[in-house]
C-alpha positions as CSV (number, residue, x, y, z in Angstrom):
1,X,0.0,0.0,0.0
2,X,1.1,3.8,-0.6
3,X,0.1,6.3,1.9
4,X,0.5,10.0,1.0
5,X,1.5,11.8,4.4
6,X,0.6,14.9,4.5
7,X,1.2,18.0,6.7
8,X,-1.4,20.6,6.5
9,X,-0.6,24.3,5.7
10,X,-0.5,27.3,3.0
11,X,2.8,28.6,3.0
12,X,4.5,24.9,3.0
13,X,2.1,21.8,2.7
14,X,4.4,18.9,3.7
15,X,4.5,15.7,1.9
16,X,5.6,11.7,2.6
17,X,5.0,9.0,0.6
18,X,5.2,5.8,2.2
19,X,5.0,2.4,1.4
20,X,4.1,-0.9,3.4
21,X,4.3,-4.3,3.0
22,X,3.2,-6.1,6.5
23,X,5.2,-4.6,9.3
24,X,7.6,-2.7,7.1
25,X,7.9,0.3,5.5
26,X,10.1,2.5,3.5
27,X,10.2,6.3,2.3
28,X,9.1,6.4,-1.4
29,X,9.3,10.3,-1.7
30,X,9.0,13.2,0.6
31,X,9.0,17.0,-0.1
32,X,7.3,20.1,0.2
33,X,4.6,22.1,-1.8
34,X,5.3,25.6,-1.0
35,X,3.6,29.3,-2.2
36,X,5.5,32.8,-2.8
37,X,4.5,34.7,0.5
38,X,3.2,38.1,-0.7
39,X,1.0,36.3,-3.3
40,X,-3.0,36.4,-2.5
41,X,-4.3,33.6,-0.9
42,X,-6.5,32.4,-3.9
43,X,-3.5,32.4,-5.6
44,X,-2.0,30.3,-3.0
45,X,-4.7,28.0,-2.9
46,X,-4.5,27.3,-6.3
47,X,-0.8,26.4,-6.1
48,X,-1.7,24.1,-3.8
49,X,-4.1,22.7,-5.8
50,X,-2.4,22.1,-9.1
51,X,0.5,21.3,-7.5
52,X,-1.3,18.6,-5.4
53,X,-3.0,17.3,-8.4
54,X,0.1,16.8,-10.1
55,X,1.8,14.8,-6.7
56,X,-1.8,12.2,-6.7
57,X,-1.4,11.7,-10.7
58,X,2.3,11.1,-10.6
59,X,2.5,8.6,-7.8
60,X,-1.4,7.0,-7.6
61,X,-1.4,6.6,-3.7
62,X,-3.9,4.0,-2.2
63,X,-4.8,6.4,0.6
64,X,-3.5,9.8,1.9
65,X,-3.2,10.5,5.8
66,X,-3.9,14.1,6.7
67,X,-3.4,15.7,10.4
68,X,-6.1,17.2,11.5
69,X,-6.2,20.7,12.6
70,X,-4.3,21.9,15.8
71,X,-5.1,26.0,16.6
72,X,-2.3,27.8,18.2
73,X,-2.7,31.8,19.7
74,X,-2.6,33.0,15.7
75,X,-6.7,32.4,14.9
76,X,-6.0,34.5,11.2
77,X,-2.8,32.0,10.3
78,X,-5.5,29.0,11.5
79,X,-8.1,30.1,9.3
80,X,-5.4,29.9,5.9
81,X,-4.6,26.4,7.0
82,X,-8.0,25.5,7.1
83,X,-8.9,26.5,3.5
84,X,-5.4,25.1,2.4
85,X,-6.9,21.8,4.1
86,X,-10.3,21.7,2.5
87,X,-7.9,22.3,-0.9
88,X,-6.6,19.4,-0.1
89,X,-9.1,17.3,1.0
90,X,-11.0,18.0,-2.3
91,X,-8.0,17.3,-4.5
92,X,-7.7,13.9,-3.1
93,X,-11.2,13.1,-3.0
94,X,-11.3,14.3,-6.6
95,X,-8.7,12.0,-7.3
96,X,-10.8,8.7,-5.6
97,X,-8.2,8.9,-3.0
98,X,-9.7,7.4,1.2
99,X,-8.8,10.0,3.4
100,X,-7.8,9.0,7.1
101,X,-7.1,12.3,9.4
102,X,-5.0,12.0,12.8
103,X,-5.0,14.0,15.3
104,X,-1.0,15.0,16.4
105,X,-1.5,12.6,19.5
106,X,-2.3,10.5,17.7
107,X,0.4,10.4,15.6
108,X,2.7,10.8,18.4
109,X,1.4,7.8,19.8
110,X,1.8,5.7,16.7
111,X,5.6,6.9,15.5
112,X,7.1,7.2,19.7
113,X,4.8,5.6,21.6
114,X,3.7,7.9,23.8
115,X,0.7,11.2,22.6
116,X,2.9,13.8,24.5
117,X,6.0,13.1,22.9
118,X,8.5,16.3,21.9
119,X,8.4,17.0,17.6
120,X,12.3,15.9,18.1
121,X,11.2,12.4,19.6
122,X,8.7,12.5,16.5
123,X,11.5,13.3,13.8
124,X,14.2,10.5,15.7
125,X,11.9,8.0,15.7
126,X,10.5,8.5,12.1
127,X,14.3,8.5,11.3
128,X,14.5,5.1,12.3
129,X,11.8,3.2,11.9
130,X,12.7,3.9,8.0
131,X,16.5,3.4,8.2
132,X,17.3,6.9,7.4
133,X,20.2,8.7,7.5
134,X,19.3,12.0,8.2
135,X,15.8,13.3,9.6
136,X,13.5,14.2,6.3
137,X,14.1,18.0,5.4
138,X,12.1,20.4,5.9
139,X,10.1,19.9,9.0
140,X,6.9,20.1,7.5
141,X,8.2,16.9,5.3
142,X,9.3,15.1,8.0
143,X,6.0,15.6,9.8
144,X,4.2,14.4,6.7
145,X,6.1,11.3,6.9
146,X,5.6,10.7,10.4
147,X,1.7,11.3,9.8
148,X,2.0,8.4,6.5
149,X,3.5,5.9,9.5
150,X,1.4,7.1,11.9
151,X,-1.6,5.4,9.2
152,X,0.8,2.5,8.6
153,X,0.9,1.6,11.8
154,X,-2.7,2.4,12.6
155,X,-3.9,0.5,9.8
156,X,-2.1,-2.8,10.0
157,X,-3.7,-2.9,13.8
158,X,-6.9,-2.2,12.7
159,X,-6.8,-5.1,10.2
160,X,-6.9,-7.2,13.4
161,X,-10.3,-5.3,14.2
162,X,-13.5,-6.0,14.5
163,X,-14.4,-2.3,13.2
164,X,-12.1,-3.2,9.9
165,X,-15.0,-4.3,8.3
166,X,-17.3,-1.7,9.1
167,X,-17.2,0.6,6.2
168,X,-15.8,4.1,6.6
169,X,-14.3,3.1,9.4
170,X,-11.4,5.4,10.0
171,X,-11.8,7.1,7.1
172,X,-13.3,10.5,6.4
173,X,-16.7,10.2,6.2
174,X,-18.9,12.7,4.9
175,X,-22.8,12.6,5.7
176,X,-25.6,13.7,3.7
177,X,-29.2,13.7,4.8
């Protein structure tokens, strides 16, 4: 399977592309998708877009793991993030690609171990699980990464599940009445 990690934002939308076989994984791709600051955020947006059309066509994931959204002090910087999201939410679902979100506990608590865990814990242990030399550059693409294990991990468990079966679960579901 190939999970698309992805790290949420609209200046730098982080990228991982993992893929697993059983209990192992390895790093396929990781990067960043990044807009001009200065530039209006439609513009931005549509960056994003394209550019995340281009990244689903190139490499046909199975699924893509998002984070969800965490709010800091900065409500305005929150509220780009969020559209930058719902861009990238769309593009994949446009693209017939199952979305699975995760909280940044729960990620923590996939790649370390432990939901409180420090971002540097997070990076080391990403490092590892994948043999790498170095810790993925930049950030945001090494939190992507961690986010594509974080599913890896979480998925092969819930293969052992009763709720495996049930559909949508896990995934992001949306309801119509």
């Amino acid at each position: 399977m190939l999970i698309l990690g992805i790290d949420p934002g609209f200046a730098i939308v982080g990228f991982g592309l993992v893929e697993t076989a059983g209990s192992r994984q390895r790093l396929v791709q990781c990067g960043a998708i990044t807009t001009p600051a200065g530039e209006p955020l439609p513009a931005r947006l549509k960056q994003i877009s394209d550019d995340m059309g281009l990244l689903l066509s190139q490499f046909k994931p199975d699924v893509m793991a998002i984070e969800e959204l965490f709010f800091n002090n900065n409500i305005t910087t929150g509220i780009g993030v969020a559209q930058a999201r719902g861009v990238l939410l769309l593009s994949a679902e446009q693209h017939g690609v199952p979305i699975y979100e995760y909280s940044p506990s729960q990620v923590k608590q996939a790649v370390v171990g432990y939901g409180k865990a420090e971002k540097r814990q997070v990076m080391d242990m990403t490092r590892r699980l994948l043999n790498l030399k170095a810790v993925p550059r930049p950030d945001d693409a090494a939190d992507a990464v961690a986010i594509a294990l974080c599913h890896a991990r979480s998925f092969t468990s819930r293969l052992q599940s009763p709720d495996a079966a049930r559909p949508g679960s896990g995934r992001y579901a949306v309801h119509h009445d």
